[in-house]
C-alpha positions in Angstrom: 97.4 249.3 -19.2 97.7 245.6 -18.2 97.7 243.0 -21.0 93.9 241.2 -20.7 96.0 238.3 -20.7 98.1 239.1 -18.0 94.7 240.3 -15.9 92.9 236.8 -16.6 95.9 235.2 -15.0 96.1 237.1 -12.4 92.8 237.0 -11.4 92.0 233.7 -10.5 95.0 233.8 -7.4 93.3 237.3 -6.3 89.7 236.2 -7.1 89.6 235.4 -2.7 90.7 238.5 -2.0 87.7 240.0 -4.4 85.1 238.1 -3.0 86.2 238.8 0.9 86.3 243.1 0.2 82.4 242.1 -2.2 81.1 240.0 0.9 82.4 243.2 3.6 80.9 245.8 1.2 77.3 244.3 1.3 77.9 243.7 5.1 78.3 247.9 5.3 75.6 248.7 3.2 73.0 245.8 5.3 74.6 247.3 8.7 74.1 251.2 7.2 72.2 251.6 4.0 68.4 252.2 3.9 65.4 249.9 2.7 64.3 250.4 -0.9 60.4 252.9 -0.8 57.7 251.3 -2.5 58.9 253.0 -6.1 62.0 251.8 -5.7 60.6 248.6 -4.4 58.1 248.2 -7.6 61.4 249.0 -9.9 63.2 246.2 -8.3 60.1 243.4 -9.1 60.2 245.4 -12.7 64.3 244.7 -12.8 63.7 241.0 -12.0 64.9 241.4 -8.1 63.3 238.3 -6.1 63.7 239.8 -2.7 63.4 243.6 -2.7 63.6 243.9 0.9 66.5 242.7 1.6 68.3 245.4 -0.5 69.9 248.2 1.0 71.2 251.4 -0.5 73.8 253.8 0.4 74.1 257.0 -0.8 77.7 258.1 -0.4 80.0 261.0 -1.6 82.8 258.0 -3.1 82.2 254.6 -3.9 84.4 252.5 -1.7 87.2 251.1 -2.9 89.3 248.0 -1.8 93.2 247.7 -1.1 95.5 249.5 -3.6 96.3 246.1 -5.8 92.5 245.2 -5.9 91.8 249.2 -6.8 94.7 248.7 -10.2 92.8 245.6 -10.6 89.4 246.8 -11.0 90.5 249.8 -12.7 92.0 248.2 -15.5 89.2 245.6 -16.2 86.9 249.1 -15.8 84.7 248.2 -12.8 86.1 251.2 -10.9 87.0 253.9 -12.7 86.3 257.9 -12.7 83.5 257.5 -14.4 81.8 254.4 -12.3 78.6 256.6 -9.9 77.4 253.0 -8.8 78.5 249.8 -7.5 76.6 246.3 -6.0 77.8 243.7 -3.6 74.8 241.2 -3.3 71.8 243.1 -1.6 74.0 245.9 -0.6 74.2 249.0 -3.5 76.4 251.7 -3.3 75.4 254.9 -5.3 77.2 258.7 -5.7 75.3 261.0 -4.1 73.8 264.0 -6.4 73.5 262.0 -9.6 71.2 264.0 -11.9 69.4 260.8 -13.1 69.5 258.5 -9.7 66.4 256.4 -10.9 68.2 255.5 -13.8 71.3 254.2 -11.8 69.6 252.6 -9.3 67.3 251.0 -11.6 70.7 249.9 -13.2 72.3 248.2 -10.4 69.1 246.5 -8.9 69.4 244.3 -12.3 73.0 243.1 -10.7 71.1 242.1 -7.4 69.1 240.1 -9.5 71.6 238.6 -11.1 73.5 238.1 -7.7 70.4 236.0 -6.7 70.2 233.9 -10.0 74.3 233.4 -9.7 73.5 232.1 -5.7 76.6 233.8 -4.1 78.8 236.7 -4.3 81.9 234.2 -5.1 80.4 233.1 -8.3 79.0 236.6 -9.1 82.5 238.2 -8.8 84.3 235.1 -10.5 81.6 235.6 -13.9 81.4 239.1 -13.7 85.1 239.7 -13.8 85.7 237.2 -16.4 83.1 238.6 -18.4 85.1 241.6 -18.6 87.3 240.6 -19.8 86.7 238.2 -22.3 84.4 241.1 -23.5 85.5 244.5 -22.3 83.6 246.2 -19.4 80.7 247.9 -21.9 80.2 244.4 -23.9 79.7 242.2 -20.6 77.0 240.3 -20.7 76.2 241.1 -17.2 76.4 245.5 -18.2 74.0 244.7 -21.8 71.6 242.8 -19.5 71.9 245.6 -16.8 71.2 248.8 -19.2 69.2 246.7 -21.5 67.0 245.8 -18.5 67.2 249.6 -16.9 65.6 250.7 -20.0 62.4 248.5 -20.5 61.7 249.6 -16.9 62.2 253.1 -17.5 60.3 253.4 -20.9 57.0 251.0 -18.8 57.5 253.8 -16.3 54.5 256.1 -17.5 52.9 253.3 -19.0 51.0 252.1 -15.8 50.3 256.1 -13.9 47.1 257.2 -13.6 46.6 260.9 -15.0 45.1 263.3 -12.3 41.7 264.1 -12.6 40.8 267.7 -14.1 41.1 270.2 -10.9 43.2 268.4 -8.9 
């Protein structure tokens, strides 16, 4: 385990080299992911998302994962780790395949594409988020308490607004 404040000084010289692998990510998942349905659409206005339709998903068997040094990097602030089933660069989401609650995680990273949008660019995105990190530990992020704290109100408003079906039907 790398000091935290070893990682903060390190990551300003490699902060380039994190926003160049974010901006190719959400290039992939423009170029090959697929538009959000109008469920997923409505959780995105619900999540705060200004422009739902220019988010993409893809469904893949690994997240993807940048050079070897970036990899350690994100692995020690605890952005990528075993246990990580999604990931968001800008529009473009990345999510594990066969995730047994896939609304959940999706509702989850649409609240980082709307914080992409109220940051303006991935470079500042990556810059806060990172530091956030770790000046507060991956689960203690701002960013992560907004995201599940977010994911939850538009999960539990989820019923709130179905119509029951009519007797017979």
């Amino acid at each position: 385990m790398i000091n935290v404040e070893v990682l903060k000084r390190i990551v300003p010289t490699i902060a380039p080299a994190m926003t160049a692998w974010a901006e190719t990510m959400e290039r992939a998942a423009m170029e090959n992911g697929v538009a959000l349905d109008s469920i997923q659409w409505r959780d995105a206005l619900r999540a705060g998302v200004q422009r739902p339709e220019k988010v993409r998903v893809m469904y893949v068997d690994d997240l993807p994962h940048p050079n070897p040094e970036l990899t350690l990097l994100a692995k020690e602030i605890g952005i990528l780790t075993p246990k990580t089933d999604g990931i968001t660069f800008g529009y473009g989401i990345f999510i594990k395949n066969n995730l047994p609650d896939v609304k959940r995680r999706l509702i989850h990273q649409l609240v980082h594409v709307c914080q992409y949008e109220r940051l303006g660019e991935i470079r500042i995105f990556v810059r806060e988020y990172v530091q956030c990190c770790l000046d507060f530990g991956y689960a203690d992020s701002p960013f992560e308490l907004e995201a599940e704290a977010r994911t939850q109100e538009v999960l539990s408003n989820f019923h709130g607004d179905m119509k029951p079906c009519k007797s017979g039907a």
